[in-house]
C-alpha positions as CSV (number, residue, x, y, z in Angstrom):
1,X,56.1,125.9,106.0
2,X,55.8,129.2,104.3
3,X,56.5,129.5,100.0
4,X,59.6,131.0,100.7
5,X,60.7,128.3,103.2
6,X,59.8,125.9,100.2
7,X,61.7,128.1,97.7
8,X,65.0,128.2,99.9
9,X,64.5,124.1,100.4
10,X,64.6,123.5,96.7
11,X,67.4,125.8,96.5
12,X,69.7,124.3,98.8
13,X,68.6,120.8,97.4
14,X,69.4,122.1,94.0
15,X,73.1,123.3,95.0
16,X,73.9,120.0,97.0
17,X,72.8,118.0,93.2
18,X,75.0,120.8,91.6
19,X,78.0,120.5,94.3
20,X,78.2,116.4,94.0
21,X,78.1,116.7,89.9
22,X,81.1,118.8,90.2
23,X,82.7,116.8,92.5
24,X,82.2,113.8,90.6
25,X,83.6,115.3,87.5
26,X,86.8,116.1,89.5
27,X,87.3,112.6,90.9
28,X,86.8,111.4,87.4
29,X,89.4,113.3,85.8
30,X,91.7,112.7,88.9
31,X,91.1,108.8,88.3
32,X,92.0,109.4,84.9
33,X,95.4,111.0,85.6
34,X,96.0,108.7,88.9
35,X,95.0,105.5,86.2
36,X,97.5,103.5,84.4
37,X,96.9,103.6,80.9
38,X,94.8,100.7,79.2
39,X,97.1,97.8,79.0
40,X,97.2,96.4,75.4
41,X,98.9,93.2,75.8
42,X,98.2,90.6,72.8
43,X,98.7,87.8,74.9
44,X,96.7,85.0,74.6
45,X,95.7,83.4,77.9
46,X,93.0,80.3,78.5
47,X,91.1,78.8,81.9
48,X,91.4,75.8,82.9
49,X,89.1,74.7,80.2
50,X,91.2,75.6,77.1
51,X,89.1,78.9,76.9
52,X,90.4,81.9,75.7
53,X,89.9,84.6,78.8
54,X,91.0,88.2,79.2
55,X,90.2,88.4,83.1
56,X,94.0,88.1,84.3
57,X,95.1,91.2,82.5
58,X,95.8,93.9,84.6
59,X,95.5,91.6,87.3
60,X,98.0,93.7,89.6
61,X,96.2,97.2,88.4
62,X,95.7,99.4,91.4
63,X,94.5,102.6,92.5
64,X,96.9,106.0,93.2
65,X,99.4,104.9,90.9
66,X,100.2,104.8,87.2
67,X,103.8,102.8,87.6
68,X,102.4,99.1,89.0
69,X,105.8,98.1,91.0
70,X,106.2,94.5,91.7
71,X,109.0,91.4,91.6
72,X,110.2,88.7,89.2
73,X,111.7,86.0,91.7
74,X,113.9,83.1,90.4
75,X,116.0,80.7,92.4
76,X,119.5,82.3,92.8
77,X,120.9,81.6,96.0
78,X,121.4,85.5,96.3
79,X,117.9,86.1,97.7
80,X,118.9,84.5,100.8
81,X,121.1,87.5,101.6
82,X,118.0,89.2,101.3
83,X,114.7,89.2,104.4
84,X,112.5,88.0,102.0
85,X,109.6,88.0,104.5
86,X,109.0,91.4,103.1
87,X,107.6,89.9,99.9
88,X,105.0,88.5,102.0
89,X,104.2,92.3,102.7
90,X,100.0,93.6,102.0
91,X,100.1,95.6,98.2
92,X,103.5,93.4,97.5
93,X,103.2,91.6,93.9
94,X,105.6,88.7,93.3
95,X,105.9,86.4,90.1
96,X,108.0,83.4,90.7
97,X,110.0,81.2,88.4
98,X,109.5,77.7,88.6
99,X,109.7,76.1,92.4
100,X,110.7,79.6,93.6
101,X,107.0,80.1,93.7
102,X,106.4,78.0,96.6
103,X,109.7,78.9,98.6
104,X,108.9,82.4,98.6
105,X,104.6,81.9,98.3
106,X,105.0,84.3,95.1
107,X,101.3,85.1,94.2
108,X,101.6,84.2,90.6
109,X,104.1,80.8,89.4
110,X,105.4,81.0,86.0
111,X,106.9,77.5,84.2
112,X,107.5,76.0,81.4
113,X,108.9,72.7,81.6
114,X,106.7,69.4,82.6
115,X,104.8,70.0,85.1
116,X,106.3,66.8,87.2
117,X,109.3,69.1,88.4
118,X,107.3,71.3,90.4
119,X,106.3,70.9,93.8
120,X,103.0,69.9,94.1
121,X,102.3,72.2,97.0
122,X,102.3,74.7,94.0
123,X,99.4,72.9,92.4
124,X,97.5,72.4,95.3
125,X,97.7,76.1,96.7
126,X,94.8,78.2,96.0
127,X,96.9,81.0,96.8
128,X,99.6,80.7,94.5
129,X,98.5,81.5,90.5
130,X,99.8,78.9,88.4
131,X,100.3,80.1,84.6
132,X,101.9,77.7,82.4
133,X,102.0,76.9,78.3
134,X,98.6,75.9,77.0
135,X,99.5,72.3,76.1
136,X,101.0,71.9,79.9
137,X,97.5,72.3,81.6
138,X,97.1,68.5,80.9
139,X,100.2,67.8,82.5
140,X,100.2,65.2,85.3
141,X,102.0,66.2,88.2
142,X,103.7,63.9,91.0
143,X,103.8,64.2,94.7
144,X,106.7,63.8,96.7
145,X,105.7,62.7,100.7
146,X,108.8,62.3,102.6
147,X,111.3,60.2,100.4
148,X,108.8,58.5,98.7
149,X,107.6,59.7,94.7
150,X,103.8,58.9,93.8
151,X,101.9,59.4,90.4
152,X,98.9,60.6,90.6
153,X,96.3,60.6,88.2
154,X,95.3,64.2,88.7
155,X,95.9,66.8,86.1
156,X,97.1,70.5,86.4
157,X,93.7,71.7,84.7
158,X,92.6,69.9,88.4
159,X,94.2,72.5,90.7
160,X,92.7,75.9,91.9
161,X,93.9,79.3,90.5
162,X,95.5,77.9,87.2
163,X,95.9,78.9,83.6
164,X,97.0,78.6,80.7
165,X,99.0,81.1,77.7
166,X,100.4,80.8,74.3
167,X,103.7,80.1,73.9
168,X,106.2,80.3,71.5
169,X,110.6,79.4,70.9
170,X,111.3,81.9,68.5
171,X,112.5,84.9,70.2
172,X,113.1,88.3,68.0
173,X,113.8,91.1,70.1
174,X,111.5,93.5,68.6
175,X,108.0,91.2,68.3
176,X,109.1,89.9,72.3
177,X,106.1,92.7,73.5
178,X,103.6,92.3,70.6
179,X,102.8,88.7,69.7
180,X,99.9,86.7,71.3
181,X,102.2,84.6,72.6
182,X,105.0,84.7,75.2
183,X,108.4,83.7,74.3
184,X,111.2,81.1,76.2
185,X,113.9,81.1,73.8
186,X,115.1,79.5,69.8
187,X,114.7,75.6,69.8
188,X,116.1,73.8,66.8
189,X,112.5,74.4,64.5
190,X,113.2,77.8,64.7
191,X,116.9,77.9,64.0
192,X,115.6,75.7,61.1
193,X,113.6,78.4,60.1
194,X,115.9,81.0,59.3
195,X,116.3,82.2,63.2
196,X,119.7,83.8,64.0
197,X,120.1,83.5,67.3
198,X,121.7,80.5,69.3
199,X,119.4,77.8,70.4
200,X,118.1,78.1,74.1
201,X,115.7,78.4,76.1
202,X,114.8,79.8,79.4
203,X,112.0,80.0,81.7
204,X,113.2,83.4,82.5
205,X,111.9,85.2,79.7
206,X,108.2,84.1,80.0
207,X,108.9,85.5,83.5
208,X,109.4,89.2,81.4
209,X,106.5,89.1,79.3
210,X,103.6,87.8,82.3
211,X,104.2,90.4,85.0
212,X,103.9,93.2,82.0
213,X,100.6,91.2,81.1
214,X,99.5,91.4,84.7
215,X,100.0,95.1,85.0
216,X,103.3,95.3,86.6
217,X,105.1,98.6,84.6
218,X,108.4,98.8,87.1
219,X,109.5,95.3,87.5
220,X,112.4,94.7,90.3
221,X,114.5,91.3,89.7
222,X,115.4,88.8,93.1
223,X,117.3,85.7,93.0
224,X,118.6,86.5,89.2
225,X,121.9,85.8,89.8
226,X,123.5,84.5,86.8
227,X,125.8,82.1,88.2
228,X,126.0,78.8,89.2
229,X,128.1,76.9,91.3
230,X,128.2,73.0,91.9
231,X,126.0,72.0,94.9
232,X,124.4,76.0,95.3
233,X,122.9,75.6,92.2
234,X,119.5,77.0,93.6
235,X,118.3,79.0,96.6
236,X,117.0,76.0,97.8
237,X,118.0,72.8,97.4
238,X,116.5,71.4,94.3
239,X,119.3,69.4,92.7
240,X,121.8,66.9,93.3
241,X,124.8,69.1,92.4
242,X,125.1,68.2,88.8
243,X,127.9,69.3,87.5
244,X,126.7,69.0,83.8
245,X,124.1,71.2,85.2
246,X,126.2,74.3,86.0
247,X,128.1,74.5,83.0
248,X,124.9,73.9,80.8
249,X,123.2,76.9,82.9
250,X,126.2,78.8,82.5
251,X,126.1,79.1,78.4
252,X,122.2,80.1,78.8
253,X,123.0,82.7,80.7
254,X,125.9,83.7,78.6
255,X,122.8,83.8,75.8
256,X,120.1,85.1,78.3
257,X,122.4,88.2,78.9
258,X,123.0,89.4,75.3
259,X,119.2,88.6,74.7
260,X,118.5,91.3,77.5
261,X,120.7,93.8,76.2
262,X,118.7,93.2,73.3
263,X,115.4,93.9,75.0
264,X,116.4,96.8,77.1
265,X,115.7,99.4,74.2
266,X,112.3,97.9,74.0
267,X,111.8,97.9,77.8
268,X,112.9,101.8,77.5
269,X,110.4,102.3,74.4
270,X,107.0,101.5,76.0
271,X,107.9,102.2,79.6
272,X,108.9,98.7,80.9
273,X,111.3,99.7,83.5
274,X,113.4,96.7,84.6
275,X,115.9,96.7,87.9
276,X,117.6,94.5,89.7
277,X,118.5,94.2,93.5
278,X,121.6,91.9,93.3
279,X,124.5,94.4,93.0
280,X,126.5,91.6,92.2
281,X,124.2,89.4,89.4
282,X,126.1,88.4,86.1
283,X,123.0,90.3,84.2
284,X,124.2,93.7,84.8
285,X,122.2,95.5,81.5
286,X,119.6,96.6,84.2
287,X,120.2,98.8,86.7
288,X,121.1,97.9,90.6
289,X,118.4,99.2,93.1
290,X,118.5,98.1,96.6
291,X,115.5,95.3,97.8
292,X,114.3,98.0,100.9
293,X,113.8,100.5,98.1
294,X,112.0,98.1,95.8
295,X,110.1,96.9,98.6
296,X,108.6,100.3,99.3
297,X,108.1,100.9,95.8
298,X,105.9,98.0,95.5
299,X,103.9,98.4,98.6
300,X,103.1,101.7,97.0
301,X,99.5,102.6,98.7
302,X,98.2,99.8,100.3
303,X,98.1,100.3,103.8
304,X,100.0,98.4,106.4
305,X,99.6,96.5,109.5
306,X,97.9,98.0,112.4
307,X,94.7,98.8,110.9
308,X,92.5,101.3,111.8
309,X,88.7,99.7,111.6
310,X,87.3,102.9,113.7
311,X,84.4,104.5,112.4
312,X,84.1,102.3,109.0
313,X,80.8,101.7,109.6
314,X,79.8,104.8,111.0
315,X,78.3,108.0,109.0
316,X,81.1,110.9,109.3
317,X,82.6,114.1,107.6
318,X,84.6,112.6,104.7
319,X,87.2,115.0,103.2
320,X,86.4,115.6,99.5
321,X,90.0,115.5,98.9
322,X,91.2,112.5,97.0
323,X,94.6,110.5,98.5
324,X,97.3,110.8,95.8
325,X,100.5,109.8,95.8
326,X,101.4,113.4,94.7
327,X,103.4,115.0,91.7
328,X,106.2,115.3,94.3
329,X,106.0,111.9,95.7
330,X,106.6,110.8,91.9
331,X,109.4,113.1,91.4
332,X,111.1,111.9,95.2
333,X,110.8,107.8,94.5
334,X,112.7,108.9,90.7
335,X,114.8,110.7,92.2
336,X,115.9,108.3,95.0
337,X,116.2,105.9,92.2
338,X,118.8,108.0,90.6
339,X,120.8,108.1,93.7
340,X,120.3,104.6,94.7
């Protein structure tokens, strides 16, 4: 091989290093506008241990978007107007309330109460998330096979997939997004206290504050119905038609509503954007967008079913052009929102 030969080699090597730095510093900046901002959650989450752990936040985070869409589901009998198979959809993030976890196989279940009202095949599911109040991870939990009730010794600290947060029963509108600990309602210490608002409290609004935690910035609302009739209390068929029941649940949402006019503004102020997809729910301070909308927002990028596996292991031309969900791909899904 001759000097010049040599000389051009170097050369050519040389632009090839100089070509990949550039492109490298393009991607970067294009992951830094295609990134959501750094989530800055307080909350105070734990393993199953009682240790204080930061690896849930942002759980949901993904790639090619910088508005995480996902679902709150809770158990209004609404949701069976609705093909919920869809939540089962790949890139589809669901947070369920209480035993709506396990009827819809949310990926994340949010409760509050004792831990002995929840089906244990929410426990037992590696699949499903379990995040409950810190002091509830040493909860014992029953099993129910057939008709028959059984203890069993086992704690929810025992099941896969679970942890713990900080919790708190003093809700003020304005700390609900920025205190280490996630908030169900008033309960008769704080009202004690010097807390204005009416004593109650609701699962619901831990179902709020998690999905925020988990990454989730456009949050679409199933089964939150607001109503409750004797003997359809639930989507499924939790209860024995107390009547007690329904009129008890009907004053907390009464309470639950105002609360949520309440939080809107704050929603609004860090870009929490909060829908719902039952055009006819009691809760009417956030806006109505149909579920096959919503569903498409939350698939977002995430391919679907058939895949294409050709040539994944193979060595071939790769266009240097990053996939984007583009500026006017943004500007269609607000806009479709608008007319929705």
């Amino acid at each position: 091989m001759t000097r010049a030969e040599r000389r051009k080699q170097r050369q050519e090597r040389q632009e090839k290093r100089q070509r990949k730095q550039a492109a490298a510093k393009i991607f970067d900046e294009q992951r830094s506008e295609l990134s959501s901002p750094p989530n800055e959650d307080p909350l105070l989450v734990y393993d199953r241990n009682k240790q204080e752990t930061s690896i849930l936040r942002d759980h949901f985070r993904q790639p090619f978007t910088t508005r995480r869409a996902g679902f709150l589901c809770c158990g209004g009998p609404s949701y069976l107007n609705l093909d919920t198979s869809l939540l089962k959809l790949p890139g589809v993030a669901t947070v369920g309330v209480n035993n709506t976890a396990r009827d819809l196989d949310c990926d994340v279940a949010v409760f509050s109460d004792p831990a002995e009202k929840f089906h244990h095949g929410i426990m037992l599911d590696h699949r499903i998330m379990k995040l409950l109040p810190l002091p509830r991870l040493t909860d014992r939990f029953r099993v129910k096979h057939e008709d028959k009730w059984t203890k069993t010794p086992f704690r929810v600290c025992d099941c896969p997939n679970v942890f713990g947060f900080k919790r708190d029963q003093d809700f003020d509108p304005k700390q609900f997004m920025t205190r280490d600990s996630a908030c169900w309602g008033v309960d008769k210490k704080a009202l004690k206290r010097g807390n204005k608002q009416e004593k109650m409290l609701n699962t619901f609004f831990i179902g709020l504050r998690i999905p925020y935690y988990l990454g989730i910035r456009r949050l679409y609302l199933v089964g939150v119905d607001y109503k409750m009739e004797r003997g359809a209390e639930y989507a499924f068929a939790g209860t024995s038609g107390n009547q007690g029941r329904a009129l008890t649940n009907q004053n907390s949402y009464r309470i639950a509503a105002s609360w949520c006019r309440m939080l809107k503004p704050i929603f609004d102020d860090i870009g929490y954007e909060v829908y719902n997809c039952n055009p006819n729910s009691g809760l009417d301070v956030f806006d109505y967008v149909p579920f096959d909308f919503a569903i498409r927002d939350a698939i977002g990028p995430c391919p679907q079913r058939p895949y294409d596996f050709y040539g994944f292991y193979d060595k071939v031309d790769v266009d240097e052009r990053y996939w984007e969900r583009d500026e006017q791909g943004q500007q269609k899904i607000l806009k479709d929102r608008q007319n929705a």
